[in-house]
Backbone as ProteinMPNN parsed JSONL, in Angstrom:
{"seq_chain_A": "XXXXXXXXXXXXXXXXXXXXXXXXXXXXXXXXXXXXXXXXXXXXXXXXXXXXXXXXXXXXXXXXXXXXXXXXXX", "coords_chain_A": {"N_chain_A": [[0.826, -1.208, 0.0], [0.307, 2.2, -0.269], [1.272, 4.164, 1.985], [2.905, 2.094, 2.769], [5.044, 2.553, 1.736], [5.563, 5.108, 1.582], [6.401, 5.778, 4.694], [8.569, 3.625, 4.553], [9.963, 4.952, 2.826], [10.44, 7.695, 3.878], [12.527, 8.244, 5.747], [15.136, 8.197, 4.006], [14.338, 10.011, 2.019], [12.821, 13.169, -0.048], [9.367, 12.111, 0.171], [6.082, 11.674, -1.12], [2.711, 10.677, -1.169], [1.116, 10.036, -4.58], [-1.847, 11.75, -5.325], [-4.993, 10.947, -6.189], [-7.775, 13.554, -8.127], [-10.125, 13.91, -7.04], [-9.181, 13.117, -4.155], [-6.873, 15.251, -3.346], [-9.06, 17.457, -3.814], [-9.69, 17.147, -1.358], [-7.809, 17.331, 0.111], [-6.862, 18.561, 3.899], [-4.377, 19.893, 4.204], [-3.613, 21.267, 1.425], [-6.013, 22.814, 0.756], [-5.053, 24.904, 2.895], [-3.065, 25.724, 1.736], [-3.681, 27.409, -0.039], [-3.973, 25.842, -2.721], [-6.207, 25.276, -3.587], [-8.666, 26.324, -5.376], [-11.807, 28.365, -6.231], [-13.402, 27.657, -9.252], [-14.912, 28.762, -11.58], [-17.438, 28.548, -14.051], [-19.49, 27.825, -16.185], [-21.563, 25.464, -16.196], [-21.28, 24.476, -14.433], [-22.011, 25.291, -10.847], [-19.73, 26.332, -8.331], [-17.99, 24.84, -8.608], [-14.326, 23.419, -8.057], [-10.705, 23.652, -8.263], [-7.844, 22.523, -8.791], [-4.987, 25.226, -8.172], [-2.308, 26.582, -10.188], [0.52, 25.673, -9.484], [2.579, 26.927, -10.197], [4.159, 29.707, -9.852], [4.145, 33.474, -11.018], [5.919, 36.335, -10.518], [5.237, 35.829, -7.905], [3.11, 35.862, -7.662], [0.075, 33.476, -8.985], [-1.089, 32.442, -11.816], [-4.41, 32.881, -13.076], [-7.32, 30.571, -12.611], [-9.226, 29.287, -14.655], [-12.297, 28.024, -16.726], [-11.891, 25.799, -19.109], [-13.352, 25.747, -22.774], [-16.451, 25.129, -23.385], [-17.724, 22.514, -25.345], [-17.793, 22.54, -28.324], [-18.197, 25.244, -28.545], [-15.957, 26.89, -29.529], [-16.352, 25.953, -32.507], [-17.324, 26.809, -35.826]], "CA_chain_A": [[0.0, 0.0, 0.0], [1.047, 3.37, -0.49], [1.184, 4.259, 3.571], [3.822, 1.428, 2.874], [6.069, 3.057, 0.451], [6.173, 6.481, 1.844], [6.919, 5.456, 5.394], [9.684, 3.222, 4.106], [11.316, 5.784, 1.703], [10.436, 8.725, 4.851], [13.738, 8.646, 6.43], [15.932, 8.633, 3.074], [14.012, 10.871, 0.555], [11.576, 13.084, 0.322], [8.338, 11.039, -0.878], [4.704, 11.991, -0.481], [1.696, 10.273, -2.325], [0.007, 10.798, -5.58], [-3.06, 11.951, -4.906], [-5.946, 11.296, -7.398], [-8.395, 14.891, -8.154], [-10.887, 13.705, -5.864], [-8.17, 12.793, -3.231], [-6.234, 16.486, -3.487], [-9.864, 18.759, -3.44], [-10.5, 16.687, -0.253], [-6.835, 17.565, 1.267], [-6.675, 19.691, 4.297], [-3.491, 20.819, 3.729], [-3.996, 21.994, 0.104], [-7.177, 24.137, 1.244], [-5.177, 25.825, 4.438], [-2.531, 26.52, 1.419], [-4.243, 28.225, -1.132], [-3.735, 25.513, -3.929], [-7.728, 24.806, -3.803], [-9.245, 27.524, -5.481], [-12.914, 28.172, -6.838], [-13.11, 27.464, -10.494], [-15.807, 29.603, -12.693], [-17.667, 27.269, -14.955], [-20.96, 28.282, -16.501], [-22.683, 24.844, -16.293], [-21.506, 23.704, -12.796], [-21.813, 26.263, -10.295], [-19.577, 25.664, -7.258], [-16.758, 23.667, -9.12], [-13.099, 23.729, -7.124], [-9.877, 23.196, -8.771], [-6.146, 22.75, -7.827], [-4.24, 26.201, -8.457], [-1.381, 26.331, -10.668], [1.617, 25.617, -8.563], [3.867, 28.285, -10.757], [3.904, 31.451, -9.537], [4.72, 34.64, -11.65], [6.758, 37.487, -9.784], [4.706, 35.674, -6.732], [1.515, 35.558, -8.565], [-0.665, 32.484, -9.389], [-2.357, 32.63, -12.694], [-5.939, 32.779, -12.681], [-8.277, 29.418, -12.938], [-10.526, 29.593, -16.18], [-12.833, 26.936, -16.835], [-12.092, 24.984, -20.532], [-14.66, 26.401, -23.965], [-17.513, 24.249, -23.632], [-17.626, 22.038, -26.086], [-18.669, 22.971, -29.053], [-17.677, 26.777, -28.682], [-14.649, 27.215, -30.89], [-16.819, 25.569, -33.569], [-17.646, 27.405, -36.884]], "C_chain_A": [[0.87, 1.272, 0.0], [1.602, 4.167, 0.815], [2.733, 3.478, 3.814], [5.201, 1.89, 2.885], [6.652, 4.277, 1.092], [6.614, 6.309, 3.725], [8.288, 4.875, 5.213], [10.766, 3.995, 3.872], [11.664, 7.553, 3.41], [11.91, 9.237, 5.363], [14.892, 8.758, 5.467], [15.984, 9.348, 2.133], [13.064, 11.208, 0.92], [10.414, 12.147, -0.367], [7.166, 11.162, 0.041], [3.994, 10.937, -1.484], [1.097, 10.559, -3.596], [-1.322, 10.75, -5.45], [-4.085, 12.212, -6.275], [-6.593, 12.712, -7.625], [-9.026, 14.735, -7.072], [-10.207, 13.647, -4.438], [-7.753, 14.424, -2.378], [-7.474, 17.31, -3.381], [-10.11, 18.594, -2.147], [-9.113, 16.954, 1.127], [-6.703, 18.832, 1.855], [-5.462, 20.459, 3.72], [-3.634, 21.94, 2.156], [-4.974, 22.991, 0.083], [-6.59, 25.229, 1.915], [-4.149, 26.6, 2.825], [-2.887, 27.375, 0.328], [-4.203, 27.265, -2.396], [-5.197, 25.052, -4.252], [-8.487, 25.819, -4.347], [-11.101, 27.453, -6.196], [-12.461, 28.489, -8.635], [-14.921, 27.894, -11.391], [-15.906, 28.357, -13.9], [-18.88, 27.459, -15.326], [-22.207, 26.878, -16.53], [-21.992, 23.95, -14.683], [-20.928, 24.873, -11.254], [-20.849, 25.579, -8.942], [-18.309, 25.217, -7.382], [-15.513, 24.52, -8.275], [-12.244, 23.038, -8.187], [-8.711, 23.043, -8.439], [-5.11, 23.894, -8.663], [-2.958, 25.251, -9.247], [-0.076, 26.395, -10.094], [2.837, 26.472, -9.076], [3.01, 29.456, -10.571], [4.894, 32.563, -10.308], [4.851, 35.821, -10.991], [5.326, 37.512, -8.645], [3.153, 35.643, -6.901], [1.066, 33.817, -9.143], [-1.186, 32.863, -10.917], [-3.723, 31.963, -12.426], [-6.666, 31.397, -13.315], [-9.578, 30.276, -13.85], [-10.929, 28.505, -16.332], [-12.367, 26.916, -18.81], [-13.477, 25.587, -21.618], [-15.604, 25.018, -24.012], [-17.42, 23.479, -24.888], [-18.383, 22.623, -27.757], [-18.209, 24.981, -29.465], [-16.74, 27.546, -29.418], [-14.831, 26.96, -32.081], [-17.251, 26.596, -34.592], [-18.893, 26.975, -37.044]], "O_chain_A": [[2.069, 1.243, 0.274], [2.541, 4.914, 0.535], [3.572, 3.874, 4.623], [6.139, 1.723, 3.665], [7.856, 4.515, 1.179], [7.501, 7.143, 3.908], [9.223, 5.532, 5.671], [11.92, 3.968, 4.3], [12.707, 8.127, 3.719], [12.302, 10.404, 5.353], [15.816, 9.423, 5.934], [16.961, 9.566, 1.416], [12.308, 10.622, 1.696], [10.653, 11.52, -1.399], [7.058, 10.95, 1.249], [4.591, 10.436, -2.437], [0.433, 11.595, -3.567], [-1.919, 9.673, -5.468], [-4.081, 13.144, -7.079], [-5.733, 13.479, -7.193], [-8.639, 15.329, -6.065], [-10.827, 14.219, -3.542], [-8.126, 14.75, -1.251], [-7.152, 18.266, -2.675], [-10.65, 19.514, -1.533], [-9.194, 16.867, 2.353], [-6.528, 19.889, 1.249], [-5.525, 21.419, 2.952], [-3.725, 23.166, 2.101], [-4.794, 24.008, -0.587], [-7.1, 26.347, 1.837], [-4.325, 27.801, 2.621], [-1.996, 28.104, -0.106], [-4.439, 27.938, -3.399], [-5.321, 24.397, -5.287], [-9.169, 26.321, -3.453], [-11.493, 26.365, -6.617], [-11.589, 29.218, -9.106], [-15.824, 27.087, -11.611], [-15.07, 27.619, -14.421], [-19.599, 27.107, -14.39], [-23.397, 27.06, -16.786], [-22.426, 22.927, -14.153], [-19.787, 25.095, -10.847], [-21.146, 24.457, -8.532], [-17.538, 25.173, -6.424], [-15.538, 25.7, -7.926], [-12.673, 22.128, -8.895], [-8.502, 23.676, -7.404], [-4.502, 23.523, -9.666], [-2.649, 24.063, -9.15], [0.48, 27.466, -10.334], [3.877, 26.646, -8.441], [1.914, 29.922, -10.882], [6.123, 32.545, -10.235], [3.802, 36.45, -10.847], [4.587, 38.473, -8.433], [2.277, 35.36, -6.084], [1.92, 33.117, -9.686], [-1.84, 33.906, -10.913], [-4.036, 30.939, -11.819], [-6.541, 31.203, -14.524], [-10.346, 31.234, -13.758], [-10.079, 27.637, -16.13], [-12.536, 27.867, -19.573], [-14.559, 25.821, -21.079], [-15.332, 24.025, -24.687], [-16.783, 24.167, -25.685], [-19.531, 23.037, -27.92], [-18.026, 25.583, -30.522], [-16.858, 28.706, -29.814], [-14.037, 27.358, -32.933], [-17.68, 27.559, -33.957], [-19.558, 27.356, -38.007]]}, "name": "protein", "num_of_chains": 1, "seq": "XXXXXXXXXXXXXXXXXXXXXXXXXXXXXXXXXXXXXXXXXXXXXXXXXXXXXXXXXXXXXXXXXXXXXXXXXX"}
């Protein structure tokens, strides 16, 4: 199990988990640090996403939801 792995490796490297989407919107930590942000989305009000972990002269860029499908179409 993965509990396994990162205990094991703990004391010689760093080594955390990969955390599925569902996993990561649901981690405290990630909420207290700002990487949880609300995500603008015109057909699901509410939606959360995980910030972009590069920061520009200490700046985040801004979460945009994806062109609906269909929207770029001619």
């Amino acid at each position: 199990p993965t509990a396994h792995w990162v205990d094991l490796l703990a004391d010689h490297m760093p080594a955390a988990p990969v955390l599925g989407l569902d996993q990561a919107l649901d981690n405290p930590f990630l909420e207290r640090t700002g990487a949880i942000v609300p995500a603008p989305h015109p057909d699901m009000a509410g939606m959360r996403a995980l910030a972009s972990p590069v920061r520009l002269d200490g700046v985040r860029p801004p979460v945009q939801a994806a062109p609906l499908l269909g929207a770029d179409t001619d």
